[in-house]
C-alpha positions, -999 to 999 in steps of 0.1 A, spaced: -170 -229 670 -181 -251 642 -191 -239 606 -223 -249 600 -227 -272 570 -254 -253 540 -268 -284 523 -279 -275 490 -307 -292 471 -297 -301 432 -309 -277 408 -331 -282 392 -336 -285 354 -355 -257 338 -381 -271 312 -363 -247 282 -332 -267 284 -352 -296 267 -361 -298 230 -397 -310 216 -386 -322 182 -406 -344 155 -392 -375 161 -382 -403 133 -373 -441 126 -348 -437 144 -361 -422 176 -387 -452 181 -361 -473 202 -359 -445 226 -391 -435 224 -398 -469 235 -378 -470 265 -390 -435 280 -428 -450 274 -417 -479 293 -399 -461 323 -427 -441 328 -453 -464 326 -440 -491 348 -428 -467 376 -464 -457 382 -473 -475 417 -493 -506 412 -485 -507 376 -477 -543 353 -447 -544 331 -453 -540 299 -458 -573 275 -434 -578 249 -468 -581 224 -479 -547 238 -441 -532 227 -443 -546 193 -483 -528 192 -466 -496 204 -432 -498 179 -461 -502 148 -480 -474 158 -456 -452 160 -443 -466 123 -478 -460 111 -476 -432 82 -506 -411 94 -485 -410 130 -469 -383 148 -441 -390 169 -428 -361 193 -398 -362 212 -389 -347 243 -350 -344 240 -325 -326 268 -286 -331 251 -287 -365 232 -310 -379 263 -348 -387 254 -365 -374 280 -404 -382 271 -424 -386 237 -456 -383 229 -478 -399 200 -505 -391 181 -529 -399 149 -556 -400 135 -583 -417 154 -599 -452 141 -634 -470 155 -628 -500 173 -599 -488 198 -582 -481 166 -587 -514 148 -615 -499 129 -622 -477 104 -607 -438 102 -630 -415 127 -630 -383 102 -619 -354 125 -609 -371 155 -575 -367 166 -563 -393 188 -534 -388 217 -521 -420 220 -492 -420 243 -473 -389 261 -449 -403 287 -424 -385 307 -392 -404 323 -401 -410 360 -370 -385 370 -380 -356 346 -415 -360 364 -435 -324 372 -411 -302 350 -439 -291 327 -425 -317 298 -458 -340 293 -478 -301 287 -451 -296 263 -458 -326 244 -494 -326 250 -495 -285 238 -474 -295 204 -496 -324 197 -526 -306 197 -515 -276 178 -504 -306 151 -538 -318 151 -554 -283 150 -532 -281 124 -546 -313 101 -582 -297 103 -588 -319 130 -620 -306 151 -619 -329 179 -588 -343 201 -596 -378 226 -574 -399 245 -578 -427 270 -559 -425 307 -555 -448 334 -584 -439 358 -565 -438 389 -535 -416 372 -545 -386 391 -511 -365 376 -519 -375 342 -561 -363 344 -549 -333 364 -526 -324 332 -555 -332 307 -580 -308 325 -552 -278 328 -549 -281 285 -590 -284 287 -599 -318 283 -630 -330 300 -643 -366 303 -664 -380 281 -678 -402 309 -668 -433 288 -644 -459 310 -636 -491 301 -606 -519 307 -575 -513 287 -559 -541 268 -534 -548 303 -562 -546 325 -562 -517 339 -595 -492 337 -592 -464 318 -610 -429 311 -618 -411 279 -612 -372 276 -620 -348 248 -611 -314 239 -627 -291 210 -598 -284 188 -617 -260 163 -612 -272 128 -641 -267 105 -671 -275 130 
């Protein structure tokens, strides 16, 4: 009679065994590499330009910036980024109490582990935290994971959509983040 064979799937990662750490110069390299794996594996999506990595790398130098990163061992796992928000899609003046999420990206393989949440939660409790009373951000309109994450923290769509420097049409959420309203 033959043994039957128990095929066992991997285990799988539990979200405490990764870190969500303020990340620094030295993170952006990283940082840059998770944004990109995640980005590009989305179905459909372009690669990203080398002018649109240089944009990312500066904003994520900027001074008012905060850089979060999602860290299991010595592994960057996802980062998120966030500041304060500016007019123009950001090439304008400061928006006084605006809070912008700019990127939060999780590596393709870390996907549905509760990490972008993570990110998203920490960033923002650090704009809550700088007075901030209003929190926006922009998604790809047919990222259906990424909305679906947005409107579990609270976010709702402003109804505002428009194309995003690659192309692709984006979305605009909000969320009320208290502050001195």
């Amino acid at each position: 009679m033959a043994e039957s064979m128990k095929i066992e799937k991997p285990e799988r990662r539990q979200p405490s065994e990764t870190i969500i750490r303020r990340g620094t110069g030295s993170d952006i390299e990283a940082a840059v590499a998770a944004w990109i794996a995640s980005a590009e594996a989305r179905p459909g999506a372009a690669p990203r330009t080398p002018e649109r990595i240089e944009q990312v790398r500066g904003s994520m130098r900027r001074q008012d910036a905060t850089l979060l990163i999602a860290e299991d061992g010595d592994r960057c796992v996802g980062m998120g980024l966030a500041m304060q928000s500016r007019a123009d899609h950001g090439a304008g003046p400061p928006e006084p109490g605006i809070w912008f999420l700019s990127l939060i990206y999780v590596v393709p393989e870390r996907w549905g582990e509760g990490i972008g949440g993570r990110l998203a939660g920490e960033l923002l409790a650090a704009g809550r935290a700088g007075g901030y009373e209003l929190a926006r951000l922009w998604t790809e309109s047919d990222n259906d994971r990424a909305q679906s994450l947005y409107t579990r923290l609270g976010f709702l769509p402003t109804g505002y959509e428009r194309m995003s420097d690659g192309g692709e049409p984006i979305t605009q959420f909000e969320i009320r983040l208290g502050g001195h309203g």
